[in-house]
C-alpha positions as a Markdown table, in Angstrom:
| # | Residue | x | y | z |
|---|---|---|---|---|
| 1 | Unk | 117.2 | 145.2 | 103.8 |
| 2 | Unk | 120.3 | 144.7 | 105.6 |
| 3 | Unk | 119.4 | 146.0 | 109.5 |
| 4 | Unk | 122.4 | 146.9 | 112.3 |
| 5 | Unk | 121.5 | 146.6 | 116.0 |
| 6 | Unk | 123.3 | 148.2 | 118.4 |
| 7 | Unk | 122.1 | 146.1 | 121.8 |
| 8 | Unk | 123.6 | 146.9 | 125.5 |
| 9 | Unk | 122.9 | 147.3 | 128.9 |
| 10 | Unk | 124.6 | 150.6 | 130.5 |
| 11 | Unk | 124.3 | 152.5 | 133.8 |
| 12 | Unk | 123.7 | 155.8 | 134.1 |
| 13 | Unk | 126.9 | 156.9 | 133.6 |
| 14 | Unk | 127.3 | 155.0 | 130.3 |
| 15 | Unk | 129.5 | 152.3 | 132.3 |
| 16 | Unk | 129.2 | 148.9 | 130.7 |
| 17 | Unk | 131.8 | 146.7 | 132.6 |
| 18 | Unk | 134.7 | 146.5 | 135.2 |
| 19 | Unk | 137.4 | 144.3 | 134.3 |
| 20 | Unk | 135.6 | 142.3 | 131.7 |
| 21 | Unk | 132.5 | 141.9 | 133.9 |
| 22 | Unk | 129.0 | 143.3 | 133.8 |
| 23 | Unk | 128.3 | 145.4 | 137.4 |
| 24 | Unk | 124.9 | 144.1 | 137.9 |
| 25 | Unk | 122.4 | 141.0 | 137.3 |
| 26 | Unk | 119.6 | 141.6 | 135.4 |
| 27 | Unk | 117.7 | 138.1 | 134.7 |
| 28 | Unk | 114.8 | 140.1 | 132.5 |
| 29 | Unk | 117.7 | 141.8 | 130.5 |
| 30 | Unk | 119.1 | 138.6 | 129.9 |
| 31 | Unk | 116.4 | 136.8 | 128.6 |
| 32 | Unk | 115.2 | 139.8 | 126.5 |
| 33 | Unk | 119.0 | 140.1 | 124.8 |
| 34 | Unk | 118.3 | 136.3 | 124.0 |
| 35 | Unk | 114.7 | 136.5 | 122.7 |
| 36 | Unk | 116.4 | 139.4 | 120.3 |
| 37 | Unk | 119.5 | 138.1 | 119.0 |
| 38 | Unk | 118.6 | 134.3 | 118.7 |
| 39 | Unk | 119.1 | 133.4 | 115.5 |
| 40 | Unk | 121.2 | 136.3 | 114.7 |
| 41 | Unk | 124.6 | 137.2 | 114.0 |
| 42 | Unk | 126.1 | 138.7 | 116.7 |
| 43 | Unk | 129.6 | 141.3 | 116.4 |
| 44 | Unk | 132.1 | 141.6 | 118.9 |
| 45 | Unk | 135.3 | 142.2 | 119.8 |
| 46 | Unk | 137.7 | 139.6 | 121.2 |
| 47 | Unk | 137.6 | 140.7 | 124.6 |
| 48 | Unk | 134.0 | 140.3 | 124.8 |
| 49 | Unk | 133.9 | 137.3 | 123.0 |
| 50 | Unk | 136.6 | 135.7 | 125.9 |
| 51 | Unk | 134.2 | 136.6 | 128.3 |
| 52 | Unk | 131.6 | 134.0 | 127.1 |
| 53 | Unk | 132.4 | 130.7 | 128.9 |
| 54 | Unk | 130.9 | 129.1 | 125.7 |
| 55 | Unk | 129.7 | 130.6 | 122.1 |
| 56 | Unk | 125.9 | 131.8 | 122.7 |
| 57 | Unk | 123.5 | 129.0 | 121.3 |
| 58 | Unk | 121.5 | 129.9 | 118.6 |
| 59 | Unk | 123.9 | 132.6 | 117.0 |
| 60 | Unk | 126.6 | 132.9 | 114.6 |
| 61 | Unk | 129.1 | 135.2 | 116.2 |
| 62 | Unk | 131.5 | 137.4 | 114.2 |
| 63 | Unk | 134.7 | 138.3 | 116.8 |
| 64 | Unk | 136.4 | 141.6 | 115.8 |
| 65 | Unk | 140.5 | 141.7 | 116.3 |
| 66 | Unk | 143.4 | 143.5 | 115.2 |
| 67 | Unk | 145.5 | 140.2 | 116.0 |
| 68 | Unk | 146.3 | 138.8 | 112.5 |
| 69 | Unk | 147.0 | 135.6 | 114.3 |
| 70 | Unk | 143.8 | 135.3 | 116.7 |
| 71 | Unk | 141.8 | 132.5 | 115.8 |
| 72 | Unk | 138.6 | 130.6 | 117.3 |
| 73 | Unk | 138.0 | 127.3 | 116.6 |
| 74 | Unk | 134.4 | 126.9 | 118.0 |
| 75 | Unk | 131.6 | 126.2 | 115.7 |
| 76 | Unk | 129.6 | 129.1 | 114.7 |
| 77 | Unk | 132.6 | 131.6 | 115.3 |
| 78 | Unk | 134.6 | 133.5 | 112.6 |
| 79 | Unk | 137.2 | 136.1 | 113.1 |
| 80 | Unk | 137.1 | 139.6 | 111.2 |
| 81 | Unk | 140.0 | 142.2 | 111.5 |
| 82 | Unk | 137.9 | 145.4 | 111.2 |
| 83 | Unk | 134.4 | 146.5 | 111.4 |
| 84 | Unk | 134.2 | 147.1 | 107.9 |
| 85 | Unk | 135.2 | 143.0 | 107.1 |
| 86 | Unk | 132.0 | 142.5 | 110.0 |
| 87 | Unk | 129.7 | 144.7 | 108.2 |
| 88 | Unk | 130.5 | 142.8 | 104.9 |
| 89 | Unk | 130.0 | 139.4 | 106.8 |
| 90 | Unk | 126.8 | 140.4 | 107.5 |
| 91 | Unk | 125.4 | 142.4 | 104.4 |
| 92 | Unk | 123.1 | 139.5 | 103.5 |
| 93 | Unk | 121.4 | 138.9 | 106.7 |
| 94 | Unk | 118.1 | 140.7 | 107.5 |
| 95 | Unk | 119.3 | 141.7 | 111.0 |
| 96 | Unk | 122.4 | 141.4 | 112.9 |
| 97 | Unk | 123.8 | 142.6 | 116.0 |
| 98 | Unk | 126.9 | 144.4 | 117.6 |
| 99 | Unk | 127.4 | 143.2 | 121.4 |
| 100 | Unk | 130.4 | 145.5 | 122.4 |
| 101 | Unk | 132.5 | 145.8 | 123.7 |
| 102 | Unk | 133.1 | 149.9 | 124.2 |
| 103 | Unk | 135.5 | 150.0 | 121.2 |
| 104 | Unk | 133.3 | 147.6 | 119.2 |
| 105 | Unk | 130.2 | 150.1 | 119.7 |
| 106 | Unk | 132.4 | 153.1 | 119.1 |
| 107 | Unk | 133.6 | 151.8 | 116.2 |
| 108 | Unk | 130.1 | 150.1 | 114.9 |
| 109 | Unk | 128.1 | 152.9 | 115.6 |
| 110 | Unk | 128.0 | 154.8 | 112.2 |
| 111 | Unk | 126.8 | 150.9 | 110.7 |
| 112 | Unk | 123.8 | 150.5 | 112.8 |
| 113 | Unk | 120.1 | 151.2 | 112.1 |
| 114 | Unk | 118.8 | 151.0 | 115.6 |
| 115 | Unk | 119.7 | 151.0 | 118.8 |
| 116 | Unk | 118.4 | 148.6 | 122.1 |
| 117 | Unk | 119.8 | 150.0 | 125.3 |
| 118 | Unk | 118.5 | 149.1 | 128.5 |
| 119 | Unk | 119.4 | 151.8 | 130.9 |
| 120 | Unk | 120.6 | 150.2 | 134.4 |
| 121 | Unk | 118.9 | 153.2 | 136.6 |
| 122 | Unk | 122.9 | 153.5 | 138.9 |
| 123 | Unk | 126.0 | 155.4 | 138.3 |
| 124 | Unk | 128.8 | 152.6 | 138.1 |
| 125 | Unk | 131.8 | 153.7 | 139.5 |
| 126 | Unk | 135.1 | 151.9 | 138.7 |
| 127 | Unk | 134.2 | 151.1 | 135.0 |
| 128 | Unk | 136.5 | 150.7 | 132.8 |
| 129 | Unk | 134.3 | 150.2 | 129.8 |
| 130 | Unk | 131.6 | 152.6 | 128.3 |
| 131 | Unk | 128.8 | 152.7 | 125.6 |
| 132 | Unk | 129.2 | 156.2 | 123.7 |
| 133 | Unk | 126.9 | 158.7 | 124.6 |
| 134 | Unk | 123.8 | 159.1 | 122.7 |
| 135 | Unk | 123.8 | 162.0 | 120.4 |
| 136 | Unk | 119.9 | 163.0 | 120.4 |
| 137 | Unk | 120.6 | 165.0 | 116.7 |
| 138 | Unk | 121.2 | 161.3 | 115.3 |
| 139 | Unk | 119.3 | 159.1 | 117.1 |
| 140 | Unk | 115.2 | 159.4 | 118.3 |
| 141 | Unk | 114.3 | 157.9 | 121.6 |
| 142 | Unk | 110.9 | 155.6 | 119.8 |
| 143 | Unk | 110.3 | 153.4 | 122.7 |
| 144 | Unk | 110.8 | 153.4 | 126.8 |
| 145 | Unk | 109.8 | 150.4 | 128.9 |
| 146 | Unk | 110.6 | 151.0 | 133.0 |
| 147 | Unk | 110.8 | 148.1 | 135.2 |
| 148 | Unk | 111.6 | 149.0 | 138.7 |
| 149 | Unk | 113.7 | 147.2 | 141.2 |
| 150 | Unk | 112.5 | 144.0 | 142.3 |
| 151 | Unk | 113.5 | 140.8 | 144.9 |
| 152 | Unk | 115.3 | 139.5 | 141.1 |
| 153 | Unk | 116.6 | 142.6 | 140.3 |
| 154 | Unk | 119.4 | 144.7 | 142.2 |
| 155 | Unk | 118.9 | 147.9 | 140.2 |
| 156 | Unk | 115.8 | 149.3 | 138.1 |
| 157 | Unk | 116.3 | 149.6 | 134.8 |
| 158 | Unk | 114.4 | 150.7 | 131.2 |
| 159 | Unk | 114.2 | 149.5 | 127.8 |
| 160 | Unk | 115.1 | 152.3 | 125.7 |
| 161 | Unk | 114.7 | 151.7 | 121.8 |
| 162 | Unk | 116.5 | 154.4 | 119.3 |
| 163 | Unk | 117.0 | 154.9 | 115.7 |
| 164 | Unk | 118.4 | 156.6 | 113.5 |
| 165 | Unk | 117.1 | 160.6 | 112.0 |
């Protein structure tokens, strides 16, 4: 069984970045998206995967474009020109995961099985990139994990695990 993750890290107001950079620093988040998608394939758009100052170890990473001409010459990288082309990339793997950005999620969301969203407990203003709003008809809230702010952590924050009715 082919299984589609939907894994991000959002404030309160849905806000995942500001000019292609994450608001906050959440070392626990961190390590938890890399115990999760290790040895994964991960989707995301080119934006996103411009942000990384390297590919992520340990992944294969499938970069989403509309730009016919964009191409990535890093190990471990191919380039797909829809989501669909991603999904079929991916059909064989157990498990695989779609990293944003916004349009990526928006776009992914009708593929994936589950979601893993960890809710950065702040309203973010000045974002200029979202996660879509939850609709509670499709998805079921199955798991909620709070850690509160700490002297490592600027903001508290929850694991929140959904899938799909």
């Amino acid at each position: 069984m082919n299984e589609i993750c939907m894994i991000a890290a959002a404030g309160e107001n849905n806000a995942l970045a500001k000019d292609g950079d994450l608001p906050w620093h959440l070392p626990d988040d961190f390590k938890r998206f890399k115990k999760l998608t290790s040895g994964h394939k991960i989707i995301m758009g080119r934006k996103t995967f411009e942000t990384f100052d390297r590919p992520l170890p340990n992944r294969e990473h499938i970069i989403v474009t509309r730009d016919t001409t964009y191409t990535v010459t890093c190990k471990d990288c191919t380039v797909v020109h829809s989501m669909e082309e991603a999904m079929d990339f991916v059909k064989s793997d157990a498990l695989s995961f779609i990293i944003g950005g916004g349009e990526i999620y928006r776009q992914g969301e009708r593929f994936a099985d589950t979601i893993e969203l960890t809710r950065v407990h702040h309203i973010f203003e000045g974002a200029d990139t979202f996660f879509p709003e939850i609709d509670e008809t499709v998805w079921a809230l199955t798991a909620e994990e709070f850690h509160p702010k700490d002297d490592r952590h600027n903001f508290s924050f929850s694991y929140l695990r959904y899938r799909r009715r």
